[in-house]
C-alpha positions as CSV (number, residue, x, y, z in Angstrom):
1,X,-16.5,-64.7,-31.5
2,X,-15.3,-61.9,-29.7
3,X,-15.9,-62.9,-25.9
4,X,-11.8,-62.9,-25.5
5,X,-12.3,-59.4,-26.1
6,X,-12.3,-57.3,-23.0
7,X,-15.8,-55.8,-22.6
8,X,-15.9,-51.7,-22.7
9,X,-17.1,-50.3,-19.5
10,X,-18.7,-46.9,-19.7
11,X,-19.2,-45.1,-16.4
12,X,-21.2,-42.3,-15.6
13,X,-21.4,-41.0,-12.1
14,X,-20.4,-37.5,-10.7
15,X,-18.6,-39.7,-6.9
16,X,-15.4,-39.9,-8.7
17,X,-14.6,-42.0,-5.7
18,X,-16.7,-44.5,-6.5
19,X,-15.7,-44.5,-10.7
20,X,-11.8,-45.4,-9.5
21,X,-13.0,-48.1,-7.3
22,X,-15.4,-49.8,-9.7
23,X,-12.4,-49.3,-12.1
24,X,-10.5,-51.6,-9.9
25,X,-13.3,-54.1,-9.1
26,X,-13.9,-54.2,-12.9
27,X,-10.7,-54.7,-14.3
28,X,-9.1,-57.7,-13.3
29,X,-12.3,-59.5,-14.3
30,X,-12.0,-58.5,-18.5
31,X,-13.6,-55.2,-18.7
32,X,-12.0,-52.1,-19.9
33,X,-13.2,-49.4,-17.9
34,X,-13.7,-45.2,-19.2
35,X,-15.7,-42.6,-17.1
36,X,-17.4,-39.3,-17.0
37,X,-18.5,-36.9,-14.3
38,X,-21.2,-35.8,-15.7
39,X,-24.0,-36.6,-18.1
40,X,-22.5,-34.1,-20.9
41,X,-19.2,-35.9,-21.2
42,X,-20.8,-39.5,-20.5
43,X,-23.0,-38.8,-23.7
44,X,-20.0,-37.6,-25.9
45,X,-17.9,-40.5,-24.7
46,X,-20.8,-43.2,-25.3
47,X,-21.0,-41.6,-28.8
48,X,-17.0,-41.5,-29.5
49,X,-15.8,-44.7,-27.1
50,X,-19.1,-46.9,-28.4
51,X,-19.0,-49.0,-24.7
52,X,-20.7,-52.5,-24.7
53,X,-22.2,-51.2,-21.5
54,X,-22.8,-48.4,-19.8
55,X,-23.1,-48.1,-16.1
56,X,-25.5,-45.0,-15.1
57,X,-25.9,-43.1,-11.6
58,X,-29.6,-41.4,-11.8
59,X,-28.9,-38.6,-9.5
60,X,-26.2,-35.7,-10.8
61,X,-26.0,-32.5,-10.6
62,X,-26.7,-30.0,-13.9
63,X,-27.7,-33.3,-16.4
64,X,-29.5,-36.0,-14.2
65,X,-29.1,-39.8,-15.4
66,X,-32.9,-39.9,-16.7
67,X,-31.9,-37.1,-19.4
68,X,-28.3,-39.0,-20.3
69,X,-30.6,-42.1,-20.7
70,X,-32.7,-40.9,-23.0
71,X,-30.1,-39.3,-25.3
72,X,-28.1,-42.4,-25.1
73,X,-31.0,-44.3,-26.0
74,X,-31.6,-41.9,-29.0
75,X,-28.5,-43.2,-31.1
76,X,-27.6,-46.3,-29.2
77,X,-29.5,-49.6,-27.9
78,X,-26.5,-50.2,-26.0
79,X,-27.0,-51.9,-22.4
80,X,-27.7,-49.6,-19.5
81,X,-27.4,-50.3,-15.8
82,X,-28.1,-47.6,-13.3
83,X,-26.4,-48.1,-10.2
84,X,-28.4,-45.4,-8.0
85,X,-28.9,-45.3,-4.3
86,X,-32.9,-44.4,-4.8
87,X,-34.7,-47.5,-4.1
88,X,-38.5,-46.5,-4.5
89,X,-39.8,-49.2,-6.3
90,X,-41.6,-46.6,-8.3
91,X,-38.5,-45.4,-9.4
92,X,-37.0,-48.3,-10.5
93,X,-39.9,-49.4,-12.5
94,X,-40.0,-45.9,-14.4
95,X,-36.2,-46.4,-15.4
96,X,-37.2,-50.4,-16.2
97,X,-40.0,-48.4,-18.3
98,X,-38.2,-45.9,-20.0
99,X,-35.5,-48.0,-21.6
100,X,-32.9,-49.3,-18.5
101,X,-31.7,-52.7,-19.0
102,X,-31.3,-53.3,-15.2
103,X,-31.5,-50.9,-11.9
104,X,-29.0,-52.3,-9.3
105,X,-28.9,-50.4,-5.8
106,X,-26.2,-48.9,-4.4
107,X,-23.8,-50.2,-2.6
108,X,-23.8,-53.5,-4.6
109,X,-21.1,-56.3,-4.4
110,X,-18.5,-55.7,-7.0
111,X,-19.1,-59.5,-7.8
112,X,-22.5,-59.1,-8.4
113,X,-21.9,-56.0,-10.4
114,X,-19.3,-58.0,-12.2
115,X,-21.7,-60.4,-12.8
116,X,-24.8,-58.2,-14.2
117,X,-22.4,-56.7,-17.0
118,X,-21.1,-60.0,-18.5
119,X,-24.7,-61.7,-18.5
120,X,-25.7,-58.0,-20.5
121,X,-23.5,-57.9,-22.4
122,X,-23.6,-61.7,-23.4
123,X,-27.0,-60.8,-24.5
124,X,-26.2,-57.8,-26.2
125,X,-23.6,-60.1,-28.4
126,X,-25.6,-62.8,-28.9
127,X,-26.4,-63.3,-32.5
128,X,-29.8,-63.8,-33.4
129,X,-31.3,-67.5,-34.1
130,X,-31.7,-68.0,-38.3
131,X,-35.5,-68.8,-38.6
C-alpha cells in the first residue's frame, strides 16, 4: 500500500503568503506540497503534477475557484477542499453541491487542516470492497 508515500498537496490560492505557510504546516506531517496563484496555472499543474488533493481558495482574481473546480472536476475526481474566508452557508452548500469534497473556513488550524487531507485522501485510496 502506498500510505508511506508522502501525499501530493496541490494549492491554489492567489495570498502567496498564506501558500508558503501552509507549505510549512504541511510538510513535516508527510505531504508534499506545489502551488499556483491563480486558477490558470492551478488547472495546468493539477493536470501535469496529478495531486492526491487539492486545496482551493474560491475567491481570485481573473479565474475564481468555482470555474478552476469545475475544470478540475472535468478530467479529475480528485479530492477538493476549499479553504475560503466566505462563510454563507449558502455558499458552502453550492460548493458541497457542485462537486467540493469539503469547505473549511479560513483561518483554520493547521492541525485540523492537516487532519482533513489525510482522512480525504485515505478515502480517495481506499480500494473498493470485492462484492
Amino acid at each position: 500500500m502506498q500510505s508511506d508515500k508522502p501525499k501530493k498537496v496541490l494549492i491554489i490560492d492567489d495570498d502567496l503568503a498564506l501558500c508558503e505557510a501552509l507549505k510549512l504546516i504541511l510538510e513535516p506531517k508527510e505531504f508534499t506540497v506545489a502551488s499556483a496563484s491563480n486558477g490558470q496555472d492551478g488547472i495546468q499543474l493539477c493536470r501535469e503534477w496529478q495531486p492526491d488533493i487539492v486545496v482551493l481558495d474560491l475567491l481570485m482574481p481573473g479565474m475564481d475557484g468555482w470555474d478552476v473546480a469545475a475544470r478540475i472536476r472535468s478530467f479529475s475526481e480528485v479530492p477538493i477542499i476549499v479553504l475560503s474566508a466566505v462563510s454563507k452557508p449558502e455558499l458552502i452548500a453550492k460548493a458541497l453541491d457542485q462537486g467540493i469534497d469539503e469547505y473549511l473556513i479560513k483561518p483554520v488550524p493547521g492541525s485540523v487542516l492537516a487532519a482533513h487531507l489525510k482522512r480525504l485522501t485515505r478515502r480517495s485510496h481506499t480500494p473498493a470492497p470485492n462484492p
